[in-house]
C-alpha angles and dihedrals in degrees: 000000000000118000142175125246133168122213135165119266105251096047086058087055095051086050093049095052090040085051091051091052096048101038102241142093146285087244088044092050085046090044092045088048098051091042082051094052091039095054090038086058094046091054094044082055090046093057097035084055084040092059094040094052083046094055092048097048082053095054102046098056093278087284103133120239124223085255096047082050091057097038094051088042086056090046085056089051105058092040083057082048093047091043092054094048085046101051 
């Protein structure tokens, strides 16, 4: 799908000479850079629902709750996920 974007002129040119290095394209720098953000985010989420599961586990006499279980099997989830991408 084409799009528009605006973006200032010295970050294009940062892209561009990122994109020559690396044997790509300036769609393929912008499209790298946005799956990056995106996977950073849903990480971010994953911990902060790690945490949260942790904390309720804690509090409840370290007996685990139907929503600590999902939240730790999506956890899961997403680690097997991680692991495939990795190796």
């Amino acid at each position: 799908m084409k799009i528009m974007i605006s973006m200032d002129e010295d970050l294009i040119k940062k892209v561009d000479e990122y994109a020559d290095r690396n044997y790509t394209t300036r769609s393929g720098v912008i499209t790298l850079g946005v799956n990056n953000i995106l996977f950073q985010d849903e990480c971010n989420h994953a911990l902060n629902k790690l945490a949260l599961a942790m904390e309720r586990i804690a509090d409840n006499d370290n007996k685990i709750d139907s929503q600590s279980k999902k939240d730790l099997d999506d956890l899961k989830a997403l680690a097997r996920l991680l692991g495939a991408q990795g190796g």
